[in-house]
C-alpha positions as CSV (number, residue, x, y, z in Angstrom):
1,X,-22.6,-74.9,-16.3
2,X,-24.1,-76.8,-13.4
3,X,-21.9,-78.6,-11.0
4,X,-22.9,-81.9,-10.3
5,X,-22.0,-83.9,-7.1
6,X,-17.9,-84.1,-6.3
7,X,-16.4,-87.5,-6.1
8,X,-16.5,-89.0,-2.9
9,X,-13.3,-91.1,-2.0
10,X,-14.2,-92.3,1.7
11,X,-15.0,-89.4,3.8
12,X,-13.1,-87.2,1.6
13,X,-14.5,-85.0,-1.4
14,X,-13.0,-83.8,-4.6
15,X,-14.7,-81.4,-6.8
16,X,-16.0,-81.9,-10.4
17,X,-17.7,-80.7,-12.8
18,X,-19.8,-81.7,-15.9
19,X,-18.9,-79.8,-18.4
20,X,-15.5,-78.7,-18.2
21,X,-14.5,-75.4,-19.8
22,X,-12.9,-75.4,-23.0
23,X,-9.3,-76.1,-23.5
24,X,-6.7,-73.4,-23.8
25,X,-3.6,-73.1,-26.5
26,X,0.0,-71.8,-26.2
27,X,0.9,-70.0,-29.3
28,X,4.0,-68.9,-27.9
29,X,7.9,-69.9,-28.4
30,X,7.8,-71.8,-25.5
31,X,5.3,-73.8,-26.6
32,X,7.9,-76.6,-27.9
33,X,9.3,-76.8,-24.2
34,X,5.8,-77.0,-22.2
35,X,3.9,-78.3,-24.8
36,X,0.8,-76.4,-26.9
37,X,-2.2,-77.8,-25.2
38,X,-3.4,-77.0,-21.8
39,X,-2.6,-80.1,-19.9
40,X,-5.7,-82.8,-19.9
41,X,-5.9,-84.8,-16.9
42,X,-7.2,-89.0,-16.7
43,X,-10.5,-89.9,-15.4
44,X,-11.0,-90.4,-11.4
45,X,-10.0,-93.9,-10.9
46,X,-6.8,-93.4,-12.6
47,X,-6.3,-90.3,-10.5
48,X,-6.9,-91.6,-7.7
49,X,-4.7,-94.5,-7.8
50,X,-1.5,-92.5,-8.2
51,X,0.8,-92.7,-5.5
52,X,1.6,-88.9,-3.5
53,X,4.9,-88.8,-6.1
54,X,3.1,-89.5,-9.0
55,X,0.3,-86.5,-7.6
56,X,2.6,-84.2,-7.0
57,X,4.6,-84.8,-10.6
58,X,1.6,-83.6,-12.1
59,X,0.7,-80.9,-10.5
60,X,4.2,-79.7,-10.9
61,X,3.9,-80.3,-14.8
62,X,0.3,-78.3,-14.5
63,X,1.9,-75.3,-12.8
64,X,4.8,-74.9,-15.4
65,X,2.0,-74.6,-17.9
66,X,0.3,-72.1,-16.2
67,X,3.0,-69.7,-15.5
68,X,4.2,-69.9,-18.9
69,X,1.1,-69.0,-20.3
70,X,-1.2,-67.1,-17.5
71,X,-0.7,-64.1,-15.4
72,X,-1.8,-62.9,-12.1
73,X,-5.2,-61.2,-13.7
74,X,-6.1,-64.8,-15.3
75,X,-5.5,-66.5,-12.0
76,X,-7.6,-64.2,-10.3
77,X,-10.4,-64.7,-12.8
78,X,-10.1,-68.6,-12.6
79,X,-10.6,-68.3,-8.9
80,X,-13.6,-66.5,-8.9
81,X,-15.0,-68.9,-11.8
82,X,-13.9,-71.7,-9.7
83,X,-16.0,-70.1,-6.4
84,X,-18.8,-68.5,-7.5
85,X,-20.4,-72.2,-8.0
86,X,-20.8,-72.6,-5.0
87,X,-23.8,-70.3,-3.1
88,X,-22.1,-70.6,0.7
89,X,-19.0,-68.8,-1.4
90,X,-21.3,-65.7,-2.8
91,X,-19.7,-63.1,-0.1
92,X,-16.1,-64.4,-0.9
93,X,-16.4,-63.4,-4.3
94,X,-18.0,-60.3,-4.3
95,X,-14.9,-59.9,-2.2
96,X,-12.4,-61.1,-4.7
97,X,-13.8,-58.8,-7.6
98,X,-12.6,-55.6,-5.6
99,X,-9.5,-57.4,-5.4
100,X,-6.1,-56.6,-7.1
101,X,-5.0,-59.3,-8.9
102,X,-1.4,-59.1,-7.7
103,X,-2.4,-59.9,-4.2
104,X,-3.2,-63.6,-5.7
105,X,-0.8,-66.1,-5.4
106,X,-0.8,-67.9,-8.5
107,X,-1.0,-71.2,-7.5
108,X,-4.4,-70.7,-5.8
109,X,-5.6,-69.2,-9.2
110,X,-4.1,-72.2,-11.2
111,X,-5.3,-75.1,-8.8
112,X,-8.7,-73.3,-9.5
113,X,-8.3,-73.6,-12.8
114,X,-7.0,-77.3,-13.1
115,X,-9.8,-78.2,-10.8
116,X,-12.2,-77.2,-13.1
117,X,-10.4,-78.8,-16.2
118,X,-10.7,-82.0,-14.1
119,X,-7.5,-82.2,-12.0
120,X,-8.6,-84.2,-8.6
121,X,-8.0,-81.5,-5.5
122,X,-7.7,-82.8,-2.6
123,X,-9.1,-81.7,0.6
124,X,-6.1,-80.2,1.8
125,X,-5.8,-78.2,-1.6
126,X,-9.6,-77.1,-1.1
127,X,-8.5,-76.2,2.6
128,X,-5.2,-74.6,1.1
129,X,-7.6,-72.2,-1.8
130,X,-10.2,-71.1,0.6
131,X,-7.4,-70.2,3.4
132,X,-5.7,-67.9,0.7
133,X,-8.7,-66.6,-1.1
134,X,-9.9,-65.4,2.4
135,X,-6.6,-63.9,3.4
136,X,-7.0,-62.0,-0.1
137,X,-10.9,-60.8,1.0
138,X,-9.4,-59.6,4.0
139,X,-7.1,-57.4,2.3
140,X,-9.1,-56.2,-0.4
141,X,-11.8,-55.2,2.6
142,X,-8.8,-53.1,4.1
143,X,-8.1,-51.3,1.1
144,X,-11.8,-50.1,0.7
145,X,-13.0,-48.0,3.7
146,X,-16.6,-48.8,4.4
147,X,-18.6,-44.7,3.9
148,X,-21.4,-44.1,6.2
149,X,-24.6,-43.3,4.8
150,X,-25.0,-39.5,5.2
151,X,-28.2,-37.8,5.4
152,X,-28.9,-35.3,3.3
153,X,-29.8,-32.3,5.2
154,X,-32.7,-30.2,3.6
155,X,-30.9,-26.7,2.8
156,X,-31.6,-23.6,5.1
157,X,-34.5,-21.3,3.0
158,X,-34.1,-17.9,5.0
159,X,-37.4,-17.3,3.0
160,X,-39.0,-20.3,4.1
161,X,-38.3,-19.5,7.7
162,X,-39.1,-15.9,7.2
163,X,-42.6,-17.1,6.2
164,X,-42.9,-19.8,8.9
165,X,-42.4,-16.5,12.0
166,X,-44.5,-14.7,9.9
167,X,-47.5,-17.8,10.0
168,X,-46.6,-18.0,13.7
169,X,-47.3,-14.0,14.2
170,X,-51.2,-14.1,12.1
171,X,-51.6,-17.2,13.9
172,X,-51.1,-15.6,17.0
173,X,-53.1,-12.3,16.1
174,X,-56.1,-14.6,14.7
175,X,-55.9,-15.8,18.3
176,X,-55.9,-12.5,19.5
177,X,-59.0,-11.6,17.3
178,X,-61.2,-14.6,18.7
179,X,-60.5,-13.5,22.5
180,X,-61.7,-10.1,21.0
181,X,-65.1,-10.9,20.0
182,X,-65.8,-14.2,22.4
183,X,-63.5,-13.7,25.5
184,X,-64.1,-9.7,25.9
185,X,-67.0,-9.0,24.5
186,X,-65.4,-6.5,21.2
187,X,-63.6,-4.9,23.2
188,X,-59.4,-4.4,23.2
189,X,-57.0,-3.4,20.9
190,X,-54.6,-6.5,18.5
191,X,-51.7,-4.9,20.1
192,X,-49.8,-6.1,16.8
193,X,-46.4,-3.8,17.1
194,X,-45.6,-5.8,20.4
195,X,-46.4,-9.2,18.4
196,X,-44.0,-8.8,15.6
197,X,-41.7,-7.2,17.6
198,X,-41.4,-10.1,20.5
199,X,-41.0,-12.4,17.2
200,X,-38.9,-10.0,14.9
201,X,-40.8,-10.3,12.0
202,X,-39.2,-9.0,8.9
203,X,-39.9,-5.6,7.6
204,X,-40.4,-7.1,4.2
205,X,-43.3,-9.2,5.3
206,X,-45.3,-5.6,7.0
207,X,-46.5,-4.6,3.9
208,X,-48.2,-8.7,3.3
209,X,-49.9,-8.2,6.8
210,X,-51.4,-4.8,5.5
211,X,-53.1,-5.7,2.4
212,X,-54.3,-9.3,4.2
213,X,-56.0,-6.9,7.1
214,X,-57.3,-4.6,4.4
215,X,-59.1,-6.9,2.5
216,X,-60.5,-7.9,5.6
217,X,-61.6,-4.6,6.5
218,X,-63.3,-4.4,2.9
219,X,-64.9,-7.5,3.4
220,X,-66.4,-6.9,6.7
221,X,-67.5,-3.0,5.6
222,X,-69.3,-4.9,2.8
223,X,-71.2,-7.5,5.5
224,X,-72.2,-4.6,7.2
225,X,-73.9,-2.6,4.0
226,X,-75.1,-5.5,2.3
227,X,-78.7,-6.5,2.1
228,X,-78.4,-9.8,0.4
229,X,-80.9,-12.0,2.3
230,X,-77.9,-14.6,2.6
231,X,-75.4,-12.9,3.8
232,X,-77.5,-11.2,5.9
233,X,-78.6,-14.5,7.5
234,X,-74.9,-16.0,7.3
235,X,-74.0,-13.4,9.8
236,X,-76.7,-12.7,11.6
237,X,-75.2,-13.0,15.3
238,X,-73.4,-10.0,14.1
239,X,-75.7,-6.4,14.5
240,X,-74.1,-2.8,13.4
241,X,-71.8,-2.1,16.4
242,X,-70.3,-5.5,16.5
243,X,-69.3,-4.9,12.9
244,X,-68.7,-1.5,13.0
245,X,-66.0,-3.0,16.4
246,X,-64.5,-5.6,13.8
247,X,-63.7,-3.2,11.2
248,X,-62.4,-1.1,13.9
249,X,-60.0,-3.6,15.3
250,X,-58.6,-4.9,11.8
251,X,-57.7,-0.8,11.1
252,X,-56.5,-0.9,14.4
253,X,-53.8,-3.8,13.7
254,X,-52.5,-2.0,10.4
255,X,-52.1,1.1,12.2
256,X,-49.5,-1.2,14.2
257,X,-48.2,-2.7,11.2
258,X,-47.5,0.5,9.9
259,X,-46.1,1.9,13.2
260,X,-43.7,-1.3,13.1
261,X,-43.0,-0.5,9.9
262,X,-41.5,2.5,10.8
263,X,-39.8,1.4,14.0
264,X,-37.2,-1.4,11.6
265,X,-36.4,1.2,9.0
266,X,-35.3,3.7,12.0
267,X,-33.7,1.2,13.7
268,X,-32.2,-0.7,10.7
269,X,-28.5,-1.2,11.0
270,X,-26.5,0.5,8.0
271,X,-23.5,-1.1,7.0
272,X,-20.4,0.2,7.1
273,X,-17.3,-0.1,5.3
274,X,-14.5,-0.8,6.9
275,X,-12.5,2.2,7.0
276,X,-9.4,2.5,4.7
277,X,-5.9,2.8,6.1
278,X,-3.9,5.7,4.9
279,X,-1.7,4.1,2.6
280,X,-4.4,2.8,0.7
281,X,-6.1,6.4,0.6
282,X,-3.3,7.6,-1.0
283,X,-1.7,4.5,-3.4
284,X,-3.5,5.6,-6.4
285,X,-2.5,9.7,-5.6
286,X,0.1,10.2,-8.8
287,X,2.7,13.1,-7.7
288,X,6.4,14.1,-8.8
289,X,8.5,12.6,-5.9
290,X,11.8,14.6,-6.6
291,X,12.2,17.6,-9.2
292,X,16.3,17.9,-9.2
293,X,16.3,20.9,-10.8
294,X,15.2,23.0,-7.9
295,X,16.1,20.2,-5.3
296,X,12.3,20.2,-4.4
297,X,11.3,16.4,-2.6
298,X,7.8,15.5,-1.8
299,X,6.3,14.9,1.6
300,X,4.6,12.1,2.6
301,X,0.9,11.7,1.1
302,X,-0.7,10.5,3.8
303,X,0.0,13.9,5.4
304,X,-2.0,15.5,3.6
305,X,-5.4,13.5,5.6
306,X,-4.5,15.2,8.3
307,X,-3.8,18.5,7.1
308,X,-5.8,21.9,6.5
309,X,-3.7,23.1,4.1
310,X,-1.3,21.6,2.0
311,X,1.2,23.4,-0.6
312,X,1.5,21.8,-4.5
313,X,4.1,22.9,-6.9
314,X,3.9,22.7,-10.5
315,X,6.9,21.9,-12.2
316,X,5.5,21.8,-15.9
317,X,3.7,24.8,-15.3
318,X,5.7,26.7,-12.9
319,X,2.5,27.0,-10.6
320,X,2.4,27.6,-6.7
321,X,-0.8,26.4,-5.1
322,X,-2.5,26.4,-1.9
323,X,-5.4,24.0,-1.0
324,X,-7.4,24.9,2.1
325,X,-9.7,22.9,3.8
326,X,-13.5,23.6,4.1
327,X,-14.1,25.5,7.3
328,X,-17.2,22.7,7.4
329,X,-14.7,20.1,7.1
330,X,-11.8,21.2,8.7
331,X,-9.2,18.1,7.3
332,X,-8.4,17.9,3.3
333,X,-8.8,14.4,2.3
334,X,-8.0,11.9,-1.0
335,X,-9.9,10.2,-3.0
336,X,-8.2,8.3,-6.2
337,X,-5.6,10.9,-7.5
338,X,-7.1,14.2,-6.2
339,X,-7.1,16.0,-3.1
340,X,-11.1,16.8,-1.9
341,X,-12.8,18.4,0.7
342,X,-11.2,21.4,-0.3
343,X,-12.6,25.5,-0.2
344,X,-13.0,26.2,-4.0
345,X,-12.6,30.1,-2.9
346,X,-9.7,29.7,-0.9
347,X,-7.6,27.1,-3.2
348,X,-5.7,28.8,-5.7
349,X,-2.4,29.0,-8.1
350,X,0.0,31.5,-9.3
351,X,2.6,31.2,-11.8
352,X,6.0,32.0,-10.3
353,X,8.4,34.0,-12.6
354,X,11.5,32.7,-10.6
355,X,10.7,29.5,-9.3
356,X,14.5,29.1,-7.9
357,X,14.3,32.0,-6.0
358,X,10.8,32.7,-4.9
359,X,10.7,28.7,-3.5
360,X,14.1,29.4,-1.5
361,X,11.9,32.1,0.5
362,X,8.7,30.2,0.7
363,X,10.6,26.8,2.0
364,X,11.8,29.4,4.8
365,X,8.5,30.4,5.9
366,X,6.1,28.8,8.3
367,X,1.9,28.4,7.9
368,X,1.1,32.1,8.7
369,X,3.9,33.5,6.5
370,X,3.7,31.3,4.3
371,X,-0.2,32.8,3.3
372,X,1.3,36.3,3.4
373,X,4.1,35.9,1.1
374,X,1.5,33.7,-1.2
375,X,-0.3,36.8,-1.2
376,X,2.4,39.2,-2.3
377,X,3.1,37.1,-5.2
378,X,2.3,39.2,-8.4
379,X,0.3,36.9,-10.5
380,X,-2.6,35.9,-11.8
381,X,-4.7,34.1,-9.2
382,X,-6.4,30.8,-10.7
383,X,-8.8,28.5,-8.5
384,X,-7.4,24.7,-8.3
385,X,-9.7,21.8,-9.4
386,X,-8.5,19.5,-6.5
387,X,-6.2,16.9,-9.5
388,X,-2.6,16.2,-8.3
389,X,-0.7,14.9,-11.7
390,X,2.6,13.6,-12.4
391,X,4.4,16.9,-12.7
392,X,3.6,18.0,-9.0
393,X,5.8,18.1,-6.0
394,X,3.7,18.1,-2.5
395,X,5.3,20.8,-1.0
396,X,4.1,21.5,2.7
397,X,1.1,19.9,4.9
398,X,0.2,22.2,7.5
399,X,-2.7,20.7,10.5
């Protein structure tokens, strides 16, 4: 629908429009009480003739309509309807449709709407809709926090700049190569250890450098045998010695790769793991805490890291053993549930004929005596395989 020009009642306009939109009906109960049809308003020169009383009467009766039948959503929408025929109003309603519709008073919204149906507005209603339509743009551009544009930054390739130093270090050898056969007359040596080394190149990229400088070599060998009149005229500045001096300096420079080569995997950093603390050596280590029946306790397991001995009693089995430390190693040490670092030769059991008894004199003796009344013990002597099980009390840790 085009809007054609307002009415103009002296210096004073009041919008119009050709084609108004179509009529709305109230189905509802309350339809007896405001009547059915949305009110229909005279032609201009009967509006304008009414007196301010008569004016007002009518836009009263239009408004009881409205609310009766409309809500703040449908106000909102006959606002934007009502603007958006008007171009200098474009950035107000692109405003109003991130607006929530609650923020709308309705009058503004049903003005809007009679306006269009051809209700006579006023100046000072105009002036009255575009004050609160404005105050509702304001808010809406409150609620909605302008975002900056952000830049997508290109990711980080560790590959890509791995390649670029190594570019930068040929670059700088092909350099090196010209003042070798211009500057100083095939004389000098690439010097290429101290290249990649003053730009850290990775040891990964040592073995590209070698097989680029050995097809060189290949190629320039191959110059220097060939008799191909072409070839032979292409490089014609260069005689026997020169060649012989450019094949020399390209085996020269993978010499150095190789050297540099060798110089990162010596001096490569190997990581370490951060060292466990005691307690966690020993959480998984599955031992007999108490055995009543001889009043036998356990020590504490993180003893036995700092021992080179430690005592183990079997209470299924009846079995007394000894684990010695390596003379190599000099401390036992844990690992999941068994003791390791252990002398196979030295570590070993017997089975105790009275446990009661024979324990009440070991539990007296210290790390010396202990190993002499061990040995007096008549058994059978079996080695231990290092695994601490439920049915064993930790009996002594000796350093």
């Amino acid at each position: 629908m085009k809007a054609k020009k307002a009415a103009v009642t002296g210096n004073k306009i009041a919008w119009r429009f050709a084609e108004p939109p179509r009529h709305l009906l109230d189905h509802t109960t309350d339809a007896k009480l405001y009547g059915a049809k949305e009110p229909v308003w005279p032609d201009v020169a009967t509006q304008m003739s009414w007196t301010k009383q008569e004016m007002d009467n009518n836009l009263r009766t239009g408004f009881n309509w409205y609310n009766n039948f409309a809500d703040s959503k449908k106000a909102l929408e006959w606002t934007i309807e009502f603007l958006h025929r008007n171009p200098r109003r474009k950035k107000l309603v692109t405003a109003l449709r991130n607006a929530s519709p609650q923020d709308l008073t309705h009058t503004t919204g049903f003005m809007c709407r009679m306006g269009r149906l051809g209700y006579i507005l006023r100046p000072y209603h105009l002036k009255a809709i575009i004050k609160s339509v404005k105050a509702l743009a304001a808010k809406s551009a409150k609620k909605v926090e302008p975002t900056e544009e952000v830049t997508a930054m290109p990711k980080f390739n560790i590959q890509d700049r791995l390649n670029e130093k190594f570019q930068e270090a040929l670059g700088e050898l092909e350099g090196r190569f010209d003042d070798f056969i211009f500057k100083n007359n095939y004389k000098g040596n690439p010097e290429a250890v101290a290249v990649f080394t003053s730009m850290n190149i990775h040891q990964q990229k040592v073995k590209d450098a070698i097989a680029l400088y050995e097809r060189r070599v290949k190629a320039w060998t191959a110059v220097g045998k060939s008799t191909d009149p072409q070839i032979v005229e292409g490089y014609i500045r260069y005689g026997k010695r020169e060649i012989k001096a450019i094949v020399g300096w390209f085996e020269k420079a993978i010499a150095d790769f190789k050297s540099y080569e060798t110089v990162k995997k010596v001096n490569r950093k190997v990581r370490t793991k951060k060292a466990a603390t005691p307690e966690k050596k020993v959480s998984k280590l599955k031992f007999l805490r108490e055995f009543a029946e001889l009043k036998l306790k356990s020590i504490d397991p993180t003893d036995i890291l700092t021992a080179s001995e430690v005592w183990v009693y079997d209470s299924k089995k009846r079995k007394l053993g000894l684990y010695a430390a390596d003379p190599h190693v000099t401390k036992l040490d844990v690992k999941n549930s068994t003791i390791i670092g252990f002398d196979s030769t030295a570590s070993v059991q017997k089975r105790l004929r009275k446990p009661a008894e024979q324990l009440k004199a070991f539990e007296a003796a210290g790390k010396p005596a202990a190993k002499k009344w061990f040995k007096g013990v008549r058994s059978v002597e079996t080695v231990l395989k290092g695994r601490i099980t439920a049915d064993m009390i930790l009996l002594k840790a000796f350093k």
